[in-house]
LUMLOMAR-465601 format. One record per atom (N, C-alpha, C, O): residue number from 0; residue in three letters; atom name; x, y, z. Coordinates in nm, 4 decimals, decimal comma, always signed. Layout:
% residues N
@seq NUM; type ALA; atom CA; x X; y Y; z Z
...
//
This chain:
% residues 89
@seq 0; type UNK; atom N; x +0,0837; y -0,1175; z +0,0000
@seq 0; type UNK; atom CA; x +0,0000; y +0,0000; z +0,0000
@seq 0; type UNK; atom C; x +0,0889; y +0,1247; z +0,0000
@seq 0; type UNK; atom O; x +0,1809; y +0,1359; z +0,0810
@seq 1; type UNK; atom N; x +0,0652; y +0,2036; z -0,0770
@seq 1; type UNK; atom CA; x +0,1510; y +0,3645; z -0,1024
@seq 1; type UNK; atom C; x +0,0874; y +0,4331; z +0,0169
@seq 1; type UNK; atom O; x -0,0061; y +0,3895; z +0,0840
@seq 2; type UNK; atom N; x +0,1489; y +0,5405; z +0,0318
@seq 2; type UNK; atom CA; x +0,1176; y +0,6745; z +0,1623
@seq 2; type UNK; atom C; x +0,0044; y +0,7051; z +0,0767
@seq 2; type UNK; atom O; x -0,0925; y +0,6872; z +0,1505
@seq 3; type UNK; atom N; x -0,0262; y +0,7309; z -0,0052
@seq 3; type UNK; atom CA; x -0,1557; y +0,8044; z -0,0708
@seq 3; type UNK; atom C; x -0,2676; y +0,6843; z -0,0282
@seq 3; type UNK; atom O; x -0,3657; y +0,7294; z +0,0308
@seq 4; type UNK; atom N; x -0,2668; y +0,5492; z -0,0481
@seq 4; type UNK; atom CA; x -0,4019; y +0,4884; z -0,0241
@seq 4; type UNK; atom C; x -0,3929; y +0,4664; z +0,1359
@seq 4; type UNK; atom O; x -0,4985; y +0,4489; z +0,1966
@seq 5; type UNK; atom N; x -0,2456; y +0,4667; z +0,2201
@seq 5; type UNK; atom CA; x -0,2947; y +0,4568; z +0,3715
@seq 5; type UNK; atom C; x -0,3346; y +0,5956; z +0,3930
@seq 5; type UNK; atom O; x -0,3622; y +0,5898; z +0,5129
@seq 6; type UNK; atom N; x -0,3562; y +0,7150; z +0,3589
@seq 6; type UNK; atom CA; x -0,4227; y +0,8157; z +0,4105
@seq 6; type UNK; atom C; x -0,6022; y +0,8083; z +0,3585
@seq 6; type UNK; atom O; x -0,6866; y +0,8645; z +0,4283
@seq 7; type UNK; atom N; x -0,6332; y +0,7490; z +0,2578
@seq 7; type UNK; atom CA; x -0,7399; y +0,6883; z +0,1950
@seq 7; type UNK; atom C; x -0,7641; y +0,8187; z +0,0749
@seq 7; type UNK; atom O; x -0,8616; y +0,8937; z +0,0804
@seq 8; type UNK; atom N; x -0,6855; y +0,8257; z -0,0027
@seq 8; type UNK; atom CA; x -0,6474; y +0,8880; z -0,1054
@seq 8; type UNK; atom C; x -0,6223; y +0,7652; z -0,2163
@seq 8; type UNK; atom O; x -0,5465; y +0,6686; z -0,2074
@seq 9; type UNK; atom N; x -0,7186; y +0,8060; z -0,3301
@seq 9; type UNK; atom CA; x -0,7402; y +0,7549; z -0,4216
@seq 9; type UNK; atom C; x -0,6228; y +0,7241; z -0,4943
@seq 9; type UNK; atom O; x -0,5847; y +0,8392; z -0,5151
@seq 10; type UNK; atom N; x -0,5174; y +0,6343; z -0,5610
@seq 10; type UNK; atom CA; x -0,4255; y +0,6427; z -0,6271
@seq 10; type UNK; atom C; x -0,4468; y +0,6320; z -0,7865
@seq 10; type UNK; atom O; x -0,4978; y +0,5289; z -0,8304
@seq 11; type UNK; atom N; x -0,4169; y +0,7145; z -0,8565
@seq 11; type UNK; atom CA; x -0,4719; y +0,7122; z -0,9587
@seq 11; type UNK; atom C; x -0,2785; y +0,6874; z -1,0483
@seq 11; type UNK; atom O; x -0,1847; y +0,7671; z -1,0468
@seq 12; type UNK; atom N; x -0,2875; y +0,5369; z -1,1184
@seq 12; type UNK; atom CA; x -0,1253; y +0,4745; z -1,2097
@seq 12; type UNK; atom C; x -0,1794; y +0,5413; z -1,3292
@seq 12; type UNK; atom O; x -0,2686; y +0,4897; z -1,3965
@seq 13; type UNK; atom N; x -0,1184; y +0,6733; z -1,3607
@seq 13; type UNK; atom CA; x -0,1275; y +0,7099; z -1,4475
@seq 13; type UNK; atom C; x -0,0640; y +0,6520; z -1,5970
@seq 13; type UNK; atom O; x -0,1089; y +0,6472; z -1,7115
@seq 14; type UNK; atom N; x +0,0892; y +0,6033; z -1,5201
@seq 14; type UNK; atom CA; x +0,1598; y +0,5342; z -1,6293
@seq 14; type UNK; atom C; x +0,0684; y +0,4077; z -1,6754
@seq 14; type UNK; atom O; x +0,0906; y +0,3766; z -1,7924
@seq 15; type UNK; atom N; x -0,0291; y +0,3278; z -1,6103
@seq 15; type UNK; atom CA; x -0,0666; y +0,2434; z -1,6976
@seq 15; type UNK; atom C; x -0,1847; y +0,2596; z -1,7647
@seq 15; type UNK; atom O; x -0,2243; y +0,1721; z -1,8416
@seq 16; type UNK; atom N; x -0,2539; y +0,3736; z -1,7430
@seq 16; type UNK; atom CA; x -0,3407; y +0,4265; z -1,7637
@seq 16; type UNK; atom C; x -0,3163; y +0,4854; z -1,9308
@seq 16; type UNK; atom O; x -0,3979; y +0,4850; z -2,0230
@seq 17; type UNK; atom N; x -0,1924; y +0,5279; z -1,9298
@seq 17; type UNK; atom CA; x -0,1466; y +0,5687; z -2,0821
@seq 17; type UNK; atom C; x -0,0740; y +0,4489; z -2,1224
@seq 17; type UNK; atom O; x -0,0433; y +0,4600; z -2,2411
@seq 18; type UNK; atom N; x -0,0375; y +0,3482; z -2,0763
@seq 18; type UNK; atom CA; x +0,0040; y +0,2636; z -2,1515
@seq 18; type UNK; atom C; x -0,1408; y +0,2019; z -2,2343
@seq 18; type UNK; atom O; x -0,1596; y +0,1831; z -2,3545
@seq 19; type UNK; atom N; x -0,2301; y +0,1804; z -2,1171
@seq 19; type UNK; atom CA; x -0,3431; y +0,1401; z -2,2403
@seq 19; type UNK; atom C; x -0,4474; y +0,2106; z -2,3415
@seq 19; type UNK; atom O; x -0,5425; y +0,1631; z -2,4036
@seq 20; type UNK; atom N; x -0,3871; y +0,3601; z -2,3345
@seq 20; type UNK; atom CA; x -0,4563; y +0,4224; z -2,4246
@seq 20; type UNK; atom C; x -0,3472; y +0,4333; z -2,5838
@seq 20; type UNK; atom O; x -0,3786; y +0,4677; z -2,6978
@seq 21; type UNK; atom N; x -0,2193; y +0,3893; z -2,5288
@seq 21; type UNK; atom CA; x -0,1431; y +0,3530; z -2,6475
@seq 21; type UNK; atom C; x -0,2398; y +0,2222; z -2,7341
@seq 21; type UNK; atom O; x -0,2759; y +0,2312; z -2,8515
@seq 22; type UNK; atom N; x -0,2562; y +0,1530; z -2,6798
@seq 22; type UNK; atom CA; x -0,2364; y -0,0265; z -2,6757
@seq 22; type UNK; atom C; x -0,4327; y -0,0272; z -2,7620
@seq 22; type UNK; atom O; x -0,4578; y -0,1121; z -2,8475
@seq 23; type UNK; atom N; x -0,5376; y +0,0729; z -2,7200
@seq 23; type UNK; atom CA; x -0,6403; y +0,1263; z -2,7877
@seq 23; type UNK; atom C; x -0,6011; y +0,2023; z -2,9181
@seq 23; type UNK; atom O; x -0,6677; y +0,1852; z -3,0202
@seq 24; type UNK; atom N; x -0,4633; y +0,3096; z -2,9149
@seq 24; type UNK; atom CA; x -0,4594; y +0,4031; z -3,0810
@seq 24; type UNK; atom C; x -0,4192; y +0,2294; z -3,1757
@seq 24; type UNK; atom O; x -0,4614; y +0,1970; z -3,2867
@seq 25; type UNK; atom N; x -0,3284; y +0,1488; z -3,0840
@seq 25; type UNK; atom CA; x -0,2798; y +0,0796; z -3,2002
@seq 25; type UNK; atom C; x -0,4035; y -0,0096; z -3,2834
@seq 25; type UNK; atom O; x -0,4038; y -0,0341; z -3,4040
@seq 26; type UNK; atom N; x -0,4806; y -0,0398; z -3,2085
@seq 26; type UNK; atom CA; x -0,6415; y -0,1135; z -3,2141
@seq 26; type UNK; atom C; x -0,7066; y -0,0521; z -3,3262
@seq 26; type UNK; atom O; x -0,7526; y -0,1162; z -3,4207
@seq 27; type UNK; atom N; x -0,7110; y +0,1052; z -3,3118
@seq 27; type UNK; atom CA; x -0,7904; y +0,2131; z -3,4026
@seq 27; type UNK; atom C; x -0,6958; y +0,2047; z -3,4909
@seq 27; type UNK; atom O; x -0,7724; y +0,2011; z -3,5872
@seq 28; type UNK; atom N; x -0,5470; y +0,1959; z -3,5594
@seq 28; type UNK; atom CA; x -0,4941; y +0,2341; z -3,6783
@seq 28; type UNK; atom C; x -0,5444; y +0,0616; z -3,7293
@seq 28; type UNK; atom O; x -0,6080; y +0,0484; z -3,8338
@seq 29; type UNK; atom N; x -0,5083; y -0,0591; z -3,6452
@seq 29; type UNK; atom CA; x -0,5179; y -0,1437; z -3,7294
@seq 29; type UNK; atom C; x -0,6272; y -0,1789; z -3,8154
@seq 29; type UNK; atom O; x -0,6153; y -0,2536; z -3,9126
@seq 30; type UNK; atom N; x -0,7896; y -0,0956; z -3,7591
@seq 30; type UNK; atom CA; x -0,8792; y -0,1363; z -3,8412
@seq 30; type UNK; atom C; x -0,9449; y +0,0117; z -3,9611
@seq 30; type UNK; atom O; x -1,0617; y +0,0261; z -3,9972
@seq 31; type UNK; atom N; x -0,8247; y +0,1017; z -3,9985
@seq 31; type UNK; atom CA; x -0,8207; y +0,1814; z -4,0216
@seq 31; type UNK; atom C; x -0,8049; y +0,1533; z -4,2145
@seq 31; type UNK; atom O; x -0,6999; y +0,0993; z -4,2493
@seq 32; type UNK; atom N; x -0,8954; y +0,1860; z -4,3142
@seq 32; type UNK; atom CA; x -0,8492; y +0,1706; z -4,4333
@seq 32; type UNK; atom C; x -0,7141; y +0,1342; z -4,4668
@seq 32; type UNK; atom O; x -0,6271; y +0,1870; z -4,3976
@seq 33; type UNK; atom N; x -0,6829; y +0,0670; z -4,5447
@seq 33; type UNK; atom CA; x -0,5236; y +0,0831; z -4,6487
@seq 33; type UNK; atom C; x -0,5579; y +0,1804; z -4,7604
@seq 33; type UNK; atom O; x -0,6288; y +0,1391; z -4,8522
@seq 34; type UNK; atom N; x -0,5279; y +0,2665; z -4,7609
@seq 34; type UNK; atom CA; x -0,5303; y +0,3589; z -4,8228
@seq 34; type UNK; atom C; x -0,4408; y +0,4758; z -4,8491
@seq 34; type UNK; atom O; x -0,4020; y +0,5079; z -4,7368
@seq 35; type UNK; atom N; x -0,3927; y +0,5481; z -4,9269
@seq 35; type UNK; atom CA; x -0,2570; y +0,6430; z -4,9228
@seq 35; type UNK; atom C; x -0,3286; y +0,7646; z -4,8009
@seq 35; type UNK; atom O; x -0,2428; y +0,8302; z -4,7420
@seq 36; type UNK; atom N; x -0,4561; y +0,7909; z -4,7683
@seq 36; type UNK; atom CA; x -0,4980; y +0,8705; z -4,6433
@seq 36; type UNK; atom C; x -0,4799; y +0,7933; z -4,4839
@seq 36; type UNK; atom O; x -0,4143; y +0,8324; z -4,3874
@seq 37; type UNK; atom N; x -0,5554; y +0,6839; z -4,4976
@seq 37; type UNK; atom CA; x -0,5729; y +0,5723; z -4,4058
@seq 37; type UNK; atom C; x -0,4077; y +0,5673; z -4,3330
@seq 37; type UNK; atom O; x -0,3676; y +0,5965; z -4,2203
@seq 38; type UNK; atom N; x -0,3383; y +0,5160; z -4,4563
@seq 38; type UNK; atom CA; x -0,1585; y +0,4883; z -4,4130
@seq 38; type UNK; atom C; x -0,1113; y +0,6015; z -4,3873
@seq 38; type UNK; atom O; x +0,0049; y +0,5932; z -4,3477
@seq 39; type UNK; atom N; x -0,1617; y +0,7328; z -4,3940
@seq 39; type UNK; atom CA; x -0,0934; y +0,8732; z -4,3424
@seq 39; type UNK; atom C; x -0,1746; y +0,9327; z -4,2149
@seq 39; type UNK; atom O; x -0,1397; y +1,0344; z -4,1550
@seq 40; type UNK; atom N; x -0,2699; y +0,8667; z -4,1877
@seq 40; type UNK; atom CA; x -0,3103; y +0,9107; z -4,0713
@seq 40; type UNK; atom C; x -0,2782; y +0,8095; z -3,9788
@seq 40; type UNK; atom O; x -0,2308; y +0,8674; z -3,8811
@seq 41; type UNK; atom N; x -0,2799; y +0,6640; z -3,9557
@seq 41; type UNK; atom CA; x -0,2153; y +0,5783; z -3,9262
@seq 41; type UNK; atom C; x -0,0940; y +0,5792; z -3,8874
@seq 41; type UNK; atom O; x -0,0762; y +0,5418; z -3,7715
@seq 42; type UNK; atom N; x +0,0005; y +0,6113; z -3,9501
@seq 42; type UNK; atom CA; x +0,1275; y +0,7029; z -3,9187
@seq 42; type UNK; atom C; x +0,1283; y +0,7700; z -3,8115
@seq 42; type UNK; atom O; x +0,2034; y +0,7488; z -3,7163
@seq 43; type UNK; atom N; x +0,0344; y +0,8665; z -3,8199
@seq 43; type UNK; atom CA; x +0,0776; y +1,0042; z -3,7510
@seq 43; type UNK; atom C; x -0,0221; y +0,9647; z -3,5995
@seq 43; type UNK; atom O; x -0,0078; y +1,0360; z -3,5002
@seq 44; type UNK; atom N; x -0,0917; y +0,8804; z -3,5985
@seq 44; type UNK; atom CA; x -0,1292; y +0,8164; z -3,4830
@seq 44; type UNK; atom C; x -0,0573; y +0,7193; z -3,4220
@seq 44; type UNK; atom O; x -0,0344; y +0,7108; z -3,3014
@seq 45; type UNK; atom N; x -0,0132; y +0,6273; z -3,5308
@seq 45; type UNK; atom CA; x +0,1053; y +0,5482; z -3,4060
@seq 45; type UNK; atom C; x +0,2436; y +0,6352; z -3,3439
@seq 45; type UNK; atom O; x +0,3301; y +0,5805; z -3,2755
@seq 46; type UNK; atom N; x +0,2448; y +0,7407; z -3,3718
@seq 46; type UNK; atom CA; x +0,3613; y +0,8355; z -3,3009
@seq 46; type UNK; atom C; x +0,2599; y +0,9118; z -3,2063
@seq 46; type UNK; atom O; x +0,2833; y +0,9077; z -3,0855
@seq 47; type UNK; atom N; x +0,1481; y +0,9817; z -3,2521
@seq 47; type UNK; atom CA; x +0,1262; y +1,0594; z -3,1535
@seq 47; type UNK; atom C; x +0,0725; y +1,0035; z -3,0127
@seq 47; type UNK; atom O; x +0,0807; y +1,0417; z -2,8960
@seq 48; type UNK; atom N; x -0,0042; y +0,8620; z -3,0996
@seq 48; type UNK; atom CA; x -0,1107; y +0,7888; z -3,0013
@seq 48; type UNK; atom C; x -0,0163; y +0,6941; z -2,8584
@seq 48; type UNK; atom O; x -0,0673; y +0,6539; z -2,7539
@seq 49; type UNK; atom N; x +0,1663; y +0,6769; z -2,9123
@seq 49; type UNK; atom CA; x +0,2104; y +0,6147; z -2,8151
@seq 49; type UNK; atom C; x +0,3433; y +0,7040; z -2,7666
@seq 49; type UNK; atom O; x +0,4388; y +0,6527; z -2,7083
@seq 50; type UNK; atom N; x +0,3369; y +0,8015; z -2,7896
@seq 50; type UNK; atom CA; x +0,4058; y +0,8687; z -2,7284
@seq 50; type UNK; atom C; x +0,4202; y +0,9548; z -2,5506
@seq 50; type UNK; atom O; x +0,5195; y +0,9977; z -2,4918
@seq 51; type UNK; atom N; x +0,2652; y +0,9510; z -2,5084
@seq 51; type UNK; atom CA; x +0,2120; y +1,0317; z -2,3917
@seq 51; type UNK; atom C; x +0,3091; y +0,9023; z -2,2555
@seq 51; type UNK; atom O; x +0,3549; y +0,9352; z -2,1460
@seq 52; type UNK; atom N; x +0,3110; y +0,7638; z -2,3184
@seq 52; type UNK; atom CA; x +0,3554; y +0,6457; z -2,1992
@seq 52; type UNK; atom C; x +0,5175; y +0,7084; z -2,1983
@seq 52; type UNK; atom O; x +0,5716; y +0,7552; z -2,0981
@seq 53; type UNK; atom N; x +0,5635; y +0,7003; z -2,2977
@seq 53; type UNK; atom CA; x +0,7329; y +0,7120; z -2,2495
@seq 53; type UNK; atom C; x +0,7545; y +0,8570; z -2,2077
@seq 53; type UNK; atom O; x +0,8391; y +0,8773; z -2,1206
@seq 54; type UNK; atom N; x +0,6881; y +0,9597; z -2,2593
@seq 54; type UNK; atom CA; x +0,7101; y +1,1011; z -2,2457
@seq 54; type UNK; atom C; x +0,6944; y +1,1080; z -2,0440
@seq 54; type UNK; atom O; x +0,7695; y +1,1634; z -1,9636
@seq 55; type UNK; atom N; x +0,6092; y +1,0542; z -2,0278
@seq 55; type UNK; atom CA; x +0,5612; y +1,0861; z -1,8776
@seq 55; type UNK; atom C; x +0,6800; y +1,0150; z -1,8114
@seq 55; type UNK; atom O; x +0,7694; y +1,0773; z -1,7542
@seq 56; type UNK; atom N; x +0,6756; y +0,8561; z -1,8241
@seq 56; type UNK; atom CA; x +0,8115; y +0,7819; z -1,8069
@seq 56; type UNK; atom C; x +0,9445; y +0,8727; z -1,7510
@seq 56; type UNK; atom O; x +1,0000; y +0,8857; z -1,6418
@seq 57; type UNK; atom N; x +0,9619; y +0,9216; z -1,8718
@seq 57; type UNK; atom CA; x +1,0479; y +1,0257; z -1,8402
@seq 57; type UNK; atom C; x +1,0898; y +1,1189; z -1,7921
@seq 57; type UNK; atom O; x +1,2082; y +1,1339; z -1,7620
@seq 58; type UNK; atom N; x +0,9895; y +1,2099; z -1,7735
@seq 58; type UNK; atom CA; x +0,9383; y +1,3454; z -1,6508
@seq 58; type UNK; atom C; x +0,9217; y +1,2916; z -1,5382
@seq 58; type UNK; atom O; x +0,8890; y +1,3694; z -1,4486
@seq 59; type UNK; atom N; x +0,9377; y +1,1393; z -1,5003
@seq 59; type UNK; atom CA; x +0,8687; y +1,0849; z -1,3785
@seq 59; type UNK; atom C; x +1,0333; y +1,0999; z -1,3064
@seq 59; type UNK; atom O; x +1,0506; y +1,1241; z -1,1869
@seq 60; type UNK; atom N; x +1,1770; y +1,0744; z -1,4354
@seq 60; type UNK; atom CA; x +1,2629; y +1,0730; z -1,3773
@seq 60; type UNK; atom C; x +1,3233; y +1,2051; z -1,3834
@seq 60; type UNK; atom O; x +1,4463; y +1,2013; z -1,3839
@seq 61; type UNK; atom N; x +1,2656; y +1,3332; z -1,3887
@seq 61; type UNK; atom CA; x +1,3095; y +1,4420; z -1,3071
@seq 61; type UNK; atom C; x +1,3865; y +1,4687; z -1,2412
@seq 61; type UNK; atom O; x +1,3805; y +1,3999; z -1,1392
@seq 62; type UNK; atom N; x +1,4810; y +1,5516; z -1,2407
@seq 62; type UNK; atom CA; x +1,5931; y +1,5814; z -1,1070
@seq 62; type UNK; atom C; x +1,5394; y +1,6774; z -0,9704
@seq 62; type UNK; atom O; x +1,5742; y +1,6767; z -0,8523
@seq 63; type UNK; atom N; x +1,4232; y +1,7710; z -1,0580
@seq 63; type UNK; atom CA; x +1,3424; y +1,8457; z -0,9422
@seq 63; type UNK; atom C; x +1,1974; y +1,8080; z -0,9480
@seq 63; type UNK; atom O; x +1,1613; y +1,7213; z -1,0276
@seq 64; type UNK; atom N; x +1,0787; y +1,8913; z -0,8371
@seq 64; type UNK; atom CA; x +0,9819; y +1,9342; z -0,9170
@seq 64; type UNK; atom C; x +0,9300; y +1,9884; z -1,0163
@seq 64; type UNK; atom O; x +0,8363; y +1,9493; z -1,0859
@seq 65; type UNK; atom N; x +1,0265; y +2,1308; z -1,0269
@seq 65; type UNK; atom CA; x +1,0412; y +2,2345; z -1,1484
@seq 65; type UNK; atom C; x +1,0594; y +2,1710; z -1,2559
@seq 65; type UNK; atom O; x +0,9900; y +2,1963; z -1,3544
@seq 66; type UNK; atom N; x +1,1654; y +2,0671; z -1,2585
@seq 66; type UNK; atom CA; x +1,2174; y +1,9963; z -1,4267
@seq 66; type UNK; atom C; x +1,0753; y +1,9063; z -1,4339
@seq 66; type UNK; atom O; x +1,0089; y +1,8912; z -1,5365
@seq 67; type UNK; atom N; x +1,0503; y +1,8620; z -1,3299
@seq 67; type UNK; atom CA; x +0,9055; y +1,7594; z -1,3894
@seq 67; type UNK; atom C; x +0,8068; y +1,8762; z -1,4414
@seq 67; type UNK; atom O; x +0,8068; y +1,8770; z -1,5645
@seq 68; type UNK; atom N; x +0,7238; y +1,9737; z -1,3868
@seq 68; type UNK; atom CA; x +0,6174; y +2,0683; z -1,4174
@seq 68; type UNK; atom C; x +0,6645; y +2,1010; z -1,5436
@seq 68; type UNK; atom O; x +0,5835; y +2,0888; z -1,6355
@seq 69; type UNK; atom N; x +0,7976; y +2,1471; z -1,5749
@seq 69; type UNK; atom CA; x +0,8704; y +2,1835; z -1,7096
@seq 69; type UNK; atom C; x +0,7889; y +2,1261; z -1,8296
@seq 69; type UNK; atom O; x +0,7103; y +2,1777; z -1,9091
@seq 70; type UNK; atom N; x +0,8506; y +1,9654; z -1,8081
@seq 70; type UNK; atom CA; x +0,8833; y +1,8763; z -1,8927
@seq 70; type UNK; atom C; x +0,7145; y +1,8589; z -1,9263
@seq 70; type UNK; atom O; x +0,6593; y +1,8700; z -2,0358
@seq 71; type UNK; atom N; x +0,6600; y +1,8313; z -1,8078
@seq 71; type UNK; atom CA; x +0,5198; y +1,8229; z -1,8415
@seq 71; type UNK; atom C; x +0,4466; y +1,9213; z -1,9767
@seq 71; type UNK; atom O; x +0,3874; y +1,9136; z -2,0844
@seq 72; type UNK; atom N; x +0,5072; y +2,0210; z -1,8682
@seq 72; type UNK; atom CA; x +0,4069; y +2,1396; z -1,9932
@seq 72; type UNK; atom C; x +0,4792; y +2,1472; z -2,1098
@seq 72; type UNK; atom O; x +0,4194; y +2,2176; z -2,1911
@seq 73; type UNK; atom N; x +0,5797; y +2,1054; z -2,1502
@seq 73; type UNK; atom CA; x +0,6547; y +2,1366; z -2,2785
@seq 73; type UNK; atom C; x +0,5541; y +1,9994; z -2,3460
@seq 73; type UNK; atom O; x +0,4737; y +2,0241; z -2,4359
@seq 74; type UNK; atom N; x +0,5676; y +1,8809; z -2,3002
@seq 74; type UNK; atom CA; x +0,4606; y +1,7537; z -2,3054
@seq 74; type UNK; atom C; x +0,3209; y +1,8356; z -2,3666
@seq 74; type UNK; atom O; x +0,2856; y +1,8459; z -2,4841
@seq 75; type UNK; atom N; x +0,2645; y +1,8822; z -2,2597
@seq 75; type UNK; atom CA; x +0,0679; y +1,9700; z -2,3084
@seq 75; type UNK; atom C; x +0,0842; y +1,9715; z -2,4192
@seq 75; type UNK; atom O; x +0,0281; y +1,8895; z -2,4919
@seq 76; type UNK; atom N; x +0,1625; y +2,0614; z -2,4638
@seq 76; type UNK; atom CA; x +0,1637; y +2,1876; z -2,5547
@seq 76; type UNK; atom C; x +0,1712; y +2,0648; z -2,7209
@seq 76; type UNK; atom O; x +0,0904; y +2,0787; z -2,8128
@seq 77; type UNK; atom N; x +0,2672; y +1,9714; z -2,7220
@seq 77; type UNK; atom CA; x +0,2827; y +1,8798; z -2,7853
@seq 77; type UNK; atom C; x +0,1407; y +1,7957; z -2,8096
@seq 77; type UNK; atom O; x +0,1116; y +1,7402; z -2,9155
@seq 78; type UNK; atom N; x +0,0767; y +1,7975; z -2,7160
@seq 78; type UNK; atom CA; x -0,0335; y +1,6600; z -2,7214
@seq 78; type UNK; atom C; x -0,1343; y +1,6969; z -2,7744
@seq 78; type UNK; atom O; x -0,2120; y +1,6344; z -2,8467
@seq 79; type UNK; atom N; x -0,1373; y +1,8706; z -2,7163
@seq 79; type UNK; atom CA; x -0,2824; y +1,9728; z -2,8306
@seq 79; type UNK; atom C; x -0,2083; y +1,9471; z -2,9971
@seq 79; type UNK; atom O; x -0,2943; y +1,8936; z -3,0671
@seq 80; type UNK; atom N; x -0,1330; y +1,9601; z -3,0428
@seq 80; type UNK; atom CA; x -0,0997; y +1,9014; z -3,1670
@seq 80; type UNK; atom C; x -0,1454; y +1,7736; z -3,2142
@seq 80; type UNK; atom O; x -0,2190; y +1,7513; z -3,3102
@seq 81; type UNK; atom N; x -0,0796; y +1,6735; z -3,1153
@seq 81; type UNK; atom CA; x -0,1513; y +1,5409; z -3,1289
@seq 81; type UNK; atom C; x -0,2824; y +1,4803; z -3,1479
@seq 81; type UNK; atom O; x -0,3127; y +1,3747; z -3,2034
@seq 82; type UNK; atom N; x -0,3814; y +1,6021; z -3,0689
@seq 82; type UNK; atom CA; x -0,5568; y +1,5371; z -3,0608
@seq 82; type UNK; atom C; x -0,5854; y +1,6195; z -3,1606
@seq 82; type UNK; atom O; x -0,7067; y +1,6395; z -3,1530
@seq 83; type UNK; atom N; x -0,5358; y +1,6854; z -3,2607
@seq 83; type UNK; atom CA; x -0,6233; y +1,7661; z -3,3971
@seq 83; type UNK; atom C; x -0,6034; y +1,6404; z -3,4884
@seq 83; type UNK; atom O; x -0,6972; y +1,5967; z -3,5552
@seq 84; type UNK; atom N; x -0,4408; y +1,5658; z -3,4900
@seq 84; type UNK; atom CA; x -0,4473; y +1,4083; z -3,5856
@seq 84; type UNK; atom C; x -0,5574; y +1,3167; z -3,5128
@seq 84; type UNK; atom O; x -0,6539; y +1,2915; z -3,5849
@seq 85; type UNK; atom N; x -0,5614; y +1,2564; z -3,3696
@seq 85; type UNK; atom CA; x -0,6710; y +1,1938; z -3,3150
@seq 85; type UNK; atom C; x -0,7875; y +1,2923; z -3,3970
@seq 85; type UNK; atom O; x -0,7710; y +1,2527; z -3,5124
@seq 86; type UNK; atom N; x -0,8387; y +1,3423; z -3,4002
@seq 86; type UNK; atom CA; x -0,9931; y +1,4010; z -3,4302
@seq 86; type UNK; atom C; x -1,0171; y +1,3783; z -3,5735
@seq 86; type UNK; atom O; x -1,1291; y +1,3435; z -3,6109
@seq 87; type UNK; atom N; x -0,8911; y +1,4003; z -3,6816
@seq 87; type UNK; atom CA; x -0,9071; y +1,3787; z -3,8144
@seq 87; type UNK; atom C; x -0,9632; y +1,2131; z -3,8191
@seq 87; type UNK; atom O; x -1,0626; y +1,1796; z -3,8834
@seq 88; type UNK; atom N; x -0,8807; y +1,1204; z -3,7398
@seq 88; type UNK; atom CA; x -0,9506; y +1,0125; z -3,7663
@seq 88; type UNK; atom C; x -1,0677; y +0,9314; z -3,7112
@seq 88; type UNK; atom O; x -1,1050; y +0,8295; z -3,7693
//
């Protein structure tokens, strides 16, 4: 048990939480047309759609708070890019 659920604080694993929203984009490209559109949006979803698991991964190993909040928001700013390709398909 973590300090967050012995105080009775909800723990919310974010990391696996985006691992399976990777593990869902790959689900959505595979039943996605073959098509020269289909294979270019497909593309640009298997980068954007599995990128949020290692990106966080990484900010998790931070040297401060500041470098994590950083890294995060440099992350946001990236992912609003990402959900205009999610929405095209």
């Amino acid at each position: 048990m973590t300090n967050g659920e012995e105080r009775g604080q909800k723990q919310y694993d974010l990391e696996e939480r985006l691992i399976q929203f990777s593990v869902r984009i790959l689900d959505l490209v595979e039943a996605l047309p073959s098509t020269r559109v289909g294979n270019h949006i497909a593309g640009q979803l298997v980068r954007c759609g599995t990128s949020p698991a290692p990106n966080y991964a990484e900010a998790r190993s931070a040297e401060s708070r500041k470098d994590f909040i950083h890294f995060c928001g440099e992350r946001r700013n990236r992912s609003k890019e990402e959900s205009e390709v999610i929405a095209l398909s």
